[in-house]
C-alpha positions in Angstrom: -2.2 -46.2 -45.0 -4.3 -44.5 -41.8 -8.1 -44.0 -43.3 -9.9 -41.8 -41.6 -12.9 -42.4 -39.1 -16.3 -42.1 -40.3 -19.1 -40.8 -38.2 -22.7 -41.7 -38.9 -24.3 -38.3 -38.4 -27.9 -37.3 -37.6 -30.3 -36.5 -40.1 -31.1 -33.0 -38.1 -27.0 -32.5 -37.7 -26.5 -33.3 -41.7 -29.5 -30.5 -42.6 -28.5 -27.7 -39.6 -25.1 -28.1 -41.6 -26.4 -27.7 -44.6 -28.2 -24.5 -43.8 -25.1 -23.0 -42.1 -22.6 -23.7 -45.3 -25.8 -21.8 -47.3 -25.5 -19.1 -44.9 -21.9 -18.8 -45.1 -22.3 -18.9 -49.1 -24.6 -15.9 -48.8 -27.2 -18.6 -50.1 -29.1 -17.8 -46.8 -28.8 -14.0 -46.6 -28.5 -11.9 -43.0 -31.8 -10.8 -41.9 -34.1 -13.0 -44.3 -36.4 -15.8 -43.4 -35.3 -19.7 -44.5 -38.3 -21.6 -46.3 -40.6 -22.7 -44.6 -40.4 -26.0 -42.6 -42.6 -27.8 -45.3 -40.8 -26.4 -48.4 -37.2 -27.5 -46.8 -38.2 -30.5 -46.0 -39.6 -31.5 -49.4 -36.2 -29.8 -51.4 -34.2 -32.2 -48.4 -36.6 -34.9 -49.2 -37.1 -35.8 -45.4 -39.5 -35.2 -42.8 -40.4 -32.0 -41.2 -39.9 -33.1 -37.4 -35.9 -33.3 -38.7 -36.2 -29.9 -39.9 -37.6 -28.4 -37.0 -34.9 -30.0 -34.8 -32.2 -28.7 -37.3 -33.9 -25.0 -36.7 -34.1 -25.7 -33.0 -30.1 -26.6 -33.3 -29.0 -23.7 -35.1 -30.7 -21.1 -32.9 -29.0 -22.8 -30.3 -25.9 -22.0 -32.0 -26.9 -18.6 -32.7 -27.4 -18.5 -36.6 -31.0 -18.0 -36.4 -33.7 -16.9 -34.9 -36.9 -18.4 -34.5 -40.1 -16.0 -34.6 -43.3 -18.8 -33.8 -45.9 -17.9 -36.1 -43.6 -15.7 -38.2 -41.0 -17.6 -39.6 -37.2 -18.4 -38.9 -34.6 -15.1 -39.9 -30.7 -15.7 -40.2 -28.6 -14.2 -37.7 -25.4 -12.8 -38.7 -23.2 -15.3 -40.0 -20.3 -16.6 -37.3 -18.7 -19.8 -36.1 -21.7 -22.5 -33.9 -21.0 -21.8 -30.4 -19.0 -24.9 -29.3 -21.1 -26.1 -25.9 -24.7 -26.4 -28.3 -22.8 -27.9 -31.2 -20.8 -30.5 -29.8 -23.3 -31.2 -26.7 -25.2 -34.5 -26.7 -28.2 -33.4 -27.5 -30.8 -36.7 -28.4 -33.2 -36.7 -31.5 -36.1 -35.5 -29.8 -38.0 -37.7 -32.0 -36.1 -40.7 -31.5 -36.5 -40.1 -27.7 -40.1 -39.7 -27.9 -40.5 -42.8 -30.2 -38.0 -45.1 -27.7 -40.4 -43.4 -24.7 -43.7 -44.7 -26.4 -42.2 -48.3 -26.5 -41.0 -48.5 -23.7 -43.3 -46.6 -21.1 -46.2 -48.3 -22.7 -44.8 -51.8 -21.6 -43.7 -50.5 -18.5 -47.6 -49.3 -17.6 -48.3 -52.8 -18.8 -46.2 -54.4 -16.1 -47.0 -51.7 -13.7 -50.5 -52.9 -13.9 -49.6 -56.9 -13.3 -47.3 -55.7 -10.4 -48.7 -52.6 -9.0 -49.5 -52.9 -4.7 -52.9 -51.1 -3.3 -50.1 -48.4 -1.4 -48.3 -47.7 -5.1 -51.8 -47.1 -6.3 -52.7 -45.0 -4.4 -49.5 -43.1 -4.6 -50.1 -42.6 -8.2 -53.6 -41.1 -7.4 -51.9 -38.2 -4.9 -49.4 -37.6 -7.4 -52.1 -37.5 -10.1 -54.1 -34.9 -7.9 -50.9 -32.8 -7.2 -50.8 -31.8 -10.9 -54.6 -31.1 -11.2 -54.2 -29.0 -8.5 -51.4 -26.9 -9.9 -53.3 -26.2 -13.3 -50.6 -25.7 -15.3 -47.1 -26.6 -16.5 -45.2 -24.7 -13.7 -41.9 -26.3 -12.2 -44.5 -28.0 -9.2 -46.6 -29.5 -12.3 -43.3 -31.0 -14.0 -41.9 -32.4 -10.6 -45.0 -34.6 -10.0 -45.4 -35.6 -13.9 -41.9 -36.6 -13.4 -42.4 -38.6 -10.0 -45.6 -40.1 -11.9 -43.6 -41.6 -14.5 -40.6 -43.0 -12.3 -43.3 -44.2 -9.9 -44.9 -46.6 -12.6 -41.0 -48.3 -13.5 -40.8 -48.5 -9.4 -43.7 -50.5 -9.7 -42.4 -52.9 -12.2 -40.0 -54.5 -8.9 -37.1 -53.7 -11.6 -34.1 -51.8 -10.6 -32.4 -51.6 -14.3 -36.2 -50.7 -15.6 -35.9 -48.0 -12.8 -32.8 -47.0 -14.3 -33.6 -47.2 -18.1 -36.8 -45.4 -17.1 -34.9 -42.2 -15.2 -32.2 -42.2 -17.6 -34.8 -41.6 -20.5 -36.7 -39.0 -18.5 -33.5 -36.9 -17.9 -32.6 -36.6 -21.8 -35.8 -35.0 -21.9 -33.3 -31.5 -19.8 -31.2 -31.4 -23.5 -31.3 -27.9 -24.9 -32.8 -29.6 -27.8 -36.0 -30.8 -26.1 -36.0 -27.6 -23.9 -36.0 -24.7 -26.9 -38.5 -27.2 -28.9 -41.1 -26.8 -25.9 -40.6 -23.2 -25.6 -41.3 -22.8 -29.2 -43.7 -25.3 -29.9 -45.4 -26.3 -26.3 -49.0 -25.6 -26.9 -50.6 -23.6 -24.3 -53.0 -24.5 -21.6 -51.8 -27.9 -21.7 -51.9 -28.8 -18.2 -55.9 -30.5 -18.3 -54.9 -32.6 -21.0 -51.8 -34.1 -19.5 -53.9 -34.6 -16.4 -56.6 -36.4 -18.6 -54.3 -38.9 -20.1 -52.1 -39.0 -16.7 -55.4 -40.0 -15.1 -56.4 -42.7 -18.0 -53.4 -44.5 -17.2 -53.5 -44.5 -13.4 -57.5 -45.9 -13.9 -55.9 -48.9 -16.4 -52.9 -49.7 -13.6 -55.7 -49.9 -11.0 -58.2 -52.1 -12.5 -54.6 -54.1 -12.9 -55.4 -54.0 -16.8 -52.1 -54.2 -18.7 -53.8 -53.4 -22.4 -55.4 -51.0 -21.6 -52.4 -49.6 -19.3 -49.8 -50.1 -22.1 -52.8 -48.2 -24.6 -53.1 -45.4 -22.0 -49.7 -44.8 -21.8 -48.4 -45.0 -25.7 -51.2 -42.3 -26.1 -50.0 -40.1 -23.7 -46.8 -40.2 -25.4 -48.1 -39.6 -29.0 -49.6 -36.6 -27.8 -46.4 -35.2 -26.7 -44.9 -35.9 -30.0 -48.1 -34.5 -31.9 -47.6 -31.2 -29.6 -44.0 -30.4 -30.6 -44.0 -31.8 -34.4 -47.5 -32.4 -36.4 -48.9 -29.1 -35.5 -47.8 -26.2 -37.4 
């Protein structure tokens, strides 16, 4: 007898399919707003950051639409659109939390390891997104070079690699429609803050307090697109 394969599905996946199979019931009606994140997410019993990534997934799809500071309306009721439904698109959370490890011990052995010239490329890069002022595409390419600076300055190729590859699952549509709803504004100075933190701990070749910098760098990031509301 041929059993079938089971998938192991994620949490967001499991509650965006949920919501759709309520919309389709007429549960969920056309034009009216879902519960609030908070009140889902204590009738799912789970957490709210898995209910906002569900939301964020089905107005990918196109079932709702998300109004920040309103609430989030059904759309009318139709099959997901294929490409956002069966795309890879990473927990956000999970990302953020497998970022925090593992950035903070790469600043850690970017501070051991660091030369005087990779120093002080950190600081131009570092000045290049104080200059900018905000989070234009120019401010995002040199937070970006920042970060894969600190793995190049581990002397690890397959940290290099790990370290990219974790960056570039940061471009899912997932992550994307989450900052566009949830990015908080004027941001920029605060990045620059923290960016700067870490840079002064990878100098003083301090790994504590370059592994400390960077973890709460991170945890802002993952306060900004889940623990406000």
């Amino acid at each position: 007898m041929d059993l079938p394969t089971l998938k192991v599905e994620r949490l967001y996946r499991q509650i965006s399919s949920l919501i759709i199979q309520y919309i389709k019931d007429g549960r969920f009606k056309v034009g009216e707003a879902l519960p609030a994140e908070r009140d889902l997410a204590k009738q799912l019993g789970v957490g709210r950051s898995s209910v906002r990534e569900a939301l964020i997934a089905l107005e990918i799809a196109g079932w709702v639409e998300i109004r920040t500071g309103t609430g989030v309306f059904v759309l009318a009721a139709q099959e997901p659109v294929v490409a956002a439904q069966g795309a890879d698109v990473t927990s956000a959370t999970a990302l953020l939390e497998a970022r925090i490890l593992f950035e903070g011990d790469l600043a850690a052995v970017a501070a051991e390891r660091a030369t005087t010239a990779q120093i002080a490329a950190l600081g131009l890069l570092l000045e290049e997104m104080a200059n900018e002022g905000e989070e234009n595409a120019a401010f995002h390419d040199s937070d970006r070079r920042f970060h894969w600076l600190i793995a190049e300055m581990t002397g690890n190729e397959v940290l290099q690699e790990m370290a990219q590859t974790l960056w570039n699952k940061r471009y899912s549509p997932l992550f994307q429609q989450l900052e566009n709803h949830y990015g908080v504004a004027q941001w920029a100075p605060q990045v620059v803050a923290e960016h700067r933190a870490v840079h002064a701990a990878i100098a003083a070749h301090d790994p504590v307090g370059a592994r400390a910098a960077m973890q709460y760098h991170l945890e802002r990031v993952l306060d900004k697109l889940f623990r406000q509301t």
